[in-house]
TILOLUM-134895 format. One record per residue (C-alpha): residue number from 1; residue in one letter; x, y, z. Coordinates in pm, 1 decimal. Last residue first. Layout:
BEGIN
PT,k,r,c1,c2,c3
PT,NUM,A,X,Y,Z $
...
***
This chain:
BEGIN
PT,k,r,c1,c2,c3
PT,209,X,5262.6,11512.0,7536.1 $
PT,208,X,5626.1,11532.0,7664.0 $
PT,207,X,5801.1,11237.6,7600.7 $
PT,206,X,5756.0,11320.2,7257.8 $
PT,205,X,5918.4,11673.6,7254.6 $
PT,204,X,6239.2,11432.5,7386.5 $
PT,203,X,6415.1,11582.3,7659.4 $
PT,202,X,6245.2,11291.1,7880.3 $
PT,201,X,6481.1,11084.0,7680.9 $
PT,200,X,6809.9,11244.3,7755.2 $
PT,199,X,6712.0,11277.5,8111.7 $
PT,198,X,6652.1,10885.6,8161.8 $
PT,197,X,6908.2,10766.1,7975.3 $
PT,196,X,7175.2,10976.4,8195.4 $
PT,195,X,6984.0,10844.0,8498.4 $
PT,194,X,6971.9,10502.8,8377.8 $
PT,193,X,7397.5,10531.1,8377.8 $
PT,192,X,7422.8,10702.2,8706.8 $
PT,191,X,7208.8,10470.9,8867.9 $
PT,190,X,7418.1,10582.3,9231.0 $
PT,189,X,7149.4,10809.1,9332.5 $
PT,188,X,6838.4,10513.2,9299.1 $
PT,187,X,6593.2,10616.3,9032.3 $
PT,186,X,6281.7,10681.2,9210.3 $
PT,185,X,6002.5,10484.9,9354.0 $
PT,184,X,5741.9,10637.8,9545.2 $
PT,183,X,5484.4,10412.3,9418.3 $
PT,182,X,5328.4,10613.8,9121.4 $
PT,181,X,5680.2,10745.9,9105.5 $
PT,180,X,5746.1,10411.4,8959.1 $
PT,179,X,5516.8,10486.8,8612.5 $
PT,178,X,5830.6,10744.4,8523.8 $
PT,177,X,6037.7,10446.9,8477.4 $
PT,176,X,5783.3,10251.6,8307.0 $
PT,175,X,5694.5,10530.7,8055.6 $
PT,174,X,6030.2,10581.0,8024.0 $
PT,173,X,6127.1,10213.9,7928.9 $
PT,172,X,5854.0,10155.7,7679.7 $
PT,171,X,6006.4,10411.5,7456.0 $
PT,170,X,6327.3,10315.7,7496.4 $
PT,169,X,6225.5,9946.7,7412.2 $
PT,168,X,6000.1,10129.0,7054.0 $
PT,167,X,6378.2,10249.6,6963.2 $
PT,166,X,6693.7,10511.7,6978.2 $
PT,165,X,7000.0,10352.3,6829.8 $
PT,164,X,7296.2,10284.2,7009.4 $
PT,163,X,7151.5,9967.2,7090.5 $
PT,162,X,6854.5,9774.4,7218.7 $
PT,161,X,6847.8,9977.4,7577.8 $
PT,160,X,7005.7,10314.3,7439.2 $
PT,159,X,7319.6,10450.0,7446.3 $
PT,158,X,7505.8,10093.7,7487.0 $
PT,157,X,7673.3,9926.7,7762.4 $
PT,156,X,7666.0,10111.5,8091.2 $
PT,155,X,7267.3,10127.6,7970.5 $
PT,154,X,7243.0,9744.3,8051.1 $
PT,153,X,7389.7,9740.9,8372.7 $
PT,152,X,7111.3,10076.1,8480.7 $
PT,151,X,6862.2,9887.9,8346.2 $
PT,150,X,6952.4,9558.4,8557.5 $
PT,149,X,6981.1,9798.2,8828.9 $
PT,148,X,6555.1,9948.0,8763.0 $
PT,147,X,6501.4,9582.8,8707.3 $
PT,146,X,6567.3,9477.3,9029.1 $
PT,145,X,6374.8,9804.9,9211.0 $
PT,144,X,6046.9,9668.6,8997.4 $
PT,143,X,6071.6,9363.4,9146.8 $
PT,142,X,6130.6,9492.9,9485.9 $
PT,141,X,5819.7,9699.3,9454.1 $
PT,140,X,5639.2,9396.2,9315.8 $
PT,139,X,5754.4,9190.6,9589.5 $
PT,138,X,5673.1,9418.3,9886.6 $
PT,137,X,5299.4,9495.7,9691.7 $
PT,136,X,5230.5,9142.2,9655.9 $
PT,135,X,5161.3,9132.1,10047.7 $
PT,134,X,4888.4,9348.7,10036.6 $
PT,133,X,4674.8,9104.5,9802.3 $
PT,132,X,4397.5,9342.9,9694.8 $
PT,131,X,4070.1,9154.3,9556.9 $
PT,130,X,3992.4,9078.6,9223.7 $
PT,129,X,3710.6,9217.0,8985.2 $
PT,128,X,3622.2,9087.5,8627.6 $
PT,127,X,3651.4,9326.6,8287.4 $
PT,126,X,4014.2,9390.9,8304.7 $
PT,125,X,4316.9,9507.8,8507.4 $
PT,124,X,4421.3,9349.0,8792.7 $
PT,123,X,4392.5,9467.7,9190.7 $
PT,122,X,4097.8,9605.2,9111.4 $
PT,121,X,3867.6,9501.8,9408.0 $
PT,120,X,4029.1,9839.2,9570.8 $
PT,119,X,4225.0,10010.2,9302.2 $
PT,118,X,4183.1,10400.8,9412.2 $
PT,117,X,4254.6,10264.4,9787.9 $
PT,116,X,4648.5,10185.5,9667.8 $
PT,115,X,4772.9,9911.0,9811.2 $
PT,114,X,4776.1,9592.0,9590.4 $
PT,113,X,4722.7,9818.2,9224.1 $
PT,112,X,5027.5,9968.5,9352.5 $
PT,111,X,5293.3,9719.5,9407.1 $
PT,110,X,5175.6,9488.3,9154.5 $
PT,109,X,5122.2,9771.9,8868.8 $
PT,108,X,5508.6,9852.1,8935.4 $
PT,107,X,5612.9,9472.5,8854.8 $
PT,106,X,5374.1,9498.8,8597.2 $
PT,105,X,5563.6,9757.3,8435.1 $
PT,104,X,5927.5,9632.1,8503.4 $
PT,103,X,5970.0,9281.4,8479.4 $
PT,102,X,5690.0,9179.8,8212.4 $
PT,101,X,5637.1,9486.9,8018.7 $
PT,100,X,6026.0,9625.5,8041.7 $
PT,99,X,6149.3,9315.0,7967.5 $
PT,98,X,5922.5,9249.6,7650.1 $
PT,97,X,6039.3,9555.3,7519.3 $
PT,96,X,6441.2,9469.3,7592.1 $
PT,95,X,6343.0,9145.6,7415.9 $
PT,94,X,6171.2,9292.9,7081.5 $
PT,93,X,6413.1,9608.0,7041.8 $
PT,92,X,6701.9,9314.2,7057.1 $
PT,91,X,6527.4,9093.8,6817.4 $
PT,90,X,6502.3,9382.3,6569.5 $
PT,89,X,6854.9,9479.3,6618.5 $
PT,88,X,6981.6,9174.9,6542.2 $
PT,87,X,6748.5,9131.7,6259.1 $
PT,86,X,6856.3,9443.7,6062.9 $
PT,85,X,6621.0,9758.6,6117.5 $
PT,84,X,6448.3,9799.0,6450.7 $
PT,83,X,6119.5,9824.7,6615.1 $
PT,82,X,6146.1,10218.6,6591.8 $
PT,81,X,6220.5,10245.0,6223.3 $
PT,80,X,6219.4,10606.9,6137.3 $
PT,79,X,6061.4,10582.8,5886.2 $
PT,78,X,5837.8,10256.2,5828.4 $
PT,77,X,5506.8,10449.6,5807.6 $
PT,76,X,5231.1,10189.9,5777.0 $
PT,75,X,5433.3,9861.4,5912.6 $
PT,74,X,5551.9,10095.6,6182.5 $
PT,73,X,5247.6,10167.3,6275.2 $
PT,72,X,5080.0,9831.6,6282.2 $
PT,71,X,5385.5,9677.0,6493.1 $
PT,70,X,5374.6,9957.6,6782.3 $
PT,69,X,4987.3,9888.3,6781.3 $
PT,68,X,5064.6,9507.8,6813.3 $
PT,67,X,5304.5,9545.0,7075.0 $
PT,66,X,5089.3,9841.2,7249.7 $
PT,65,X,4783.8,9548.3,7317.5 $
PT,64,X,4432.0,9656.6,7216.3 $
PT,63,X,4427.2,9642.5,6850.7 $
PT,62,X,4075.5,9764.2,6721.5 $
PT,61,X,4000.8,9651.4,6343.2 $
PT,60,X,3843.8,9898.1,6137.1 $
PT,59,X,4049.2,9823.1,5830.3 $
PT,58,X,4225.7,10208.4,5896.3 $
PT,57,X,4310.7,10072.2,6228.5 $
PT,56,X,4093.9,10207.8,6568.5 $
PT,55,X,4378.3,10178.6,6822.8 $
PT,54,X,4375.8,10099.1,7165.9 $
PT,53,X,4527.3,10182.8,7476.4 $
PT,52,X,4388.5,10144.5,7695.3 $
PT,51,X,4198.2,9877.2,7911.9 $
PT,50,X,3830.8,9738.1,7915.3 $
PT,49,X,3943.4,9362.6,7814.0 $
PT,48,X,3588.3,9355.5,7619.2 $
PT,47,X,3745.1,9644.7,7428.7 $
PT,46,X,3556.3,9816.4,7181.6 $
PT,45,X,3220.1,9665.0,7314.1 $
PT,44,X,3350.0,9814.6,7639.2 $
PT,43,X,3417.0,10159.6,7493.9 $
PT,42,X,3033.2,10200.4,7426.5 $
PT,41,X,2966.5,10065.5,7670.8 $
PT,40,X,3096.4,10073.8,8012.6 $
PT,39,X,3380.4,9954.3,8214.3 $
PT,38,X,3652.1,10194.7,8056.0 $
PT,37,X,3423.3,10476.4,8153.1 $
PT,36,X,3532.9,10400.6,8499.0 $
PT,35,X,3543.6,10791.8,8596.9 $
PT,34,X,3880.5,10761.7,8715.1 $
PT,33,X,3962.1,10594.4,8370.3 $
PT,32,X,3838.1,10915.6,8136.1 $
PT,31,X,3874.8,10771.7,7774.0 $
PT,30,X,4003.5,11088.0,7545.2 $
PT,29,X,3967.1,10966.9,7181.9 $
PT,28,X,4234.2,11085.4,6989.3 $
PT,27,X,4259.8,11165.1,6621.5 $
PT,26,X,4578.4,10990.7,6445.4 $
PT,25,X,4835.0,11261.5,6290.4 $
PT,24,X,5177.3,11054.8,6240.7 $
PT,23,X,5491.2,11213.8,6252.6 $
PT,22,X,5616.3,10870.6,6351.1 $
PT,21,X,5772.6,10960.6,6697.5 $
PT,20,X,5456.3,11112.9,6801.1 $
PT,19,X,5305.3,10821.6,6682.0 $
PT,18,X,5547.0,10597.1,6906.3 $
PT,17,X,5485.4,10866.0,7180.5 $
PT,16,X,5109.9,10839.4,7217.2 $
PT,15,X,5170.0,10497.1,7189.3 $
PT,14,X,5354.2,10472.3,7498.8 $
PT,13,X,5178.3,10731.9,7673.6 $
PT,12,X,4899.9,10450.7,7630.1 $
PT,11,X,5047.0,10228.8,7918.5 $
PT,10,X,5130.8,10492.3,8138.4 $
PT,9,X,4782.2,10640.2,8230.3 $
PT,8,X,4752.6,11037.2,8266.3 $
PT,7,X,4642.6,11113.0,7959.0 $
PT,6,X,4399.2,10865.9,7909.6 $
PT,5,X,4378.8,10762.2,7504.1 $
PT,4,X,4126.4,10559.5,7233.4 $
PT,3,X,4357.9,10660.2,6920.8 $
PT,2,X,4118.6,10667.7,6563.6 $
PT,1,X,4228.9,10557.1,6227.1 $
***
């Protein structure tokens, strides 16, 4: 197997954690974003979608989306489960995960990827260029700020997002989180709650490679 990486970039912290999490020992391919190596062969004809992650599977297929990784891995080295163990919980690790993508991560990439220089002509991800659309920047920002109470609700009610057992969602979750100081956005002072989440993860040797 082989780990296509950037150190700095959210999404494949992700992964980088899940295998952490795994015990697993994957070698890592170090793709350098700023430099747009991303857009050129060879790691192009890896990924047409030029993003990271990705992983090289032992069949030689390359996954490209952190669901499917997360899914691979867990159907090679089952312990400890990180997508859950009884259906409830598996369902649960499946919707708090697909949360975090859809109302917190690219809520965050919105406001960015819409201001920042760095990403003009790049306001999405992938192979074709689009232009900056300042005013999705307010609403992703306010998106993201949403979902930062809605986690805070949610973490009033169990230890972790899909339970009181730590999982793949959690794992999502910080990278998110931390992905808002990318726009200046903290957790608010009175998140008590995500802020107890939040420090007990990042305590995690995992959520520090």
């Amino acid at each position: 197997m082989k780990f296509y990486d950037c150190q700095f970039a959210p999404s494949p912290r992700r992964v980088r954690m899940f295998i952490a999490e795994k015990g697993l020992d994957i070698p890592v391919v170090e793709i350098d974003l700023r430099s747009g190596e991303h857009m050129k062969d060879p790691f192009r004809t890896i990924n047409p979608q030029c993003t990271v992650p990705v992983l090289e599977t032992k069949e030689g297929h390359h996954l490209t989306e952190t669901v499917a990784i997360y899914r691979y891995l867990e159907e090679l080295q089952p312990n400890p489960p990180l997508l859950g163990s009884t259906p409830l919980e598996k369902a649960l690790v499946a919707e708090w995960d697909h949360r975090t993508e859809v109302e917190g991560f690219y809520a965050i990439a919105e406001a960015l990827r819409n201001t920042a220089k760095g990403f003009k002509d790049r306001a999405t991800t992938g192979p074709e260029n689009f232009a900056q659309i300042p005013d999705l920047a307010a609403r992703g920002r306010r998106r993201a700020e949403l979902f930062f109470k809605t986690l805070d609700d949610r973490l009033g009610e169990s230890r972790y997002l899909a339970g009181d057992f730590f999982s793949a969602a959690d794992i999502s979750t910080l990278a998110v989180v931390d992905f808002g100081a990318w726009i200046k956005l903290e957790i608010p002072e009175g998140h008590k709650n995500l802020k107890r989440w939040h420090d007990e993860l990042s305590a995690r040797p995992s959520a520090k490679l």
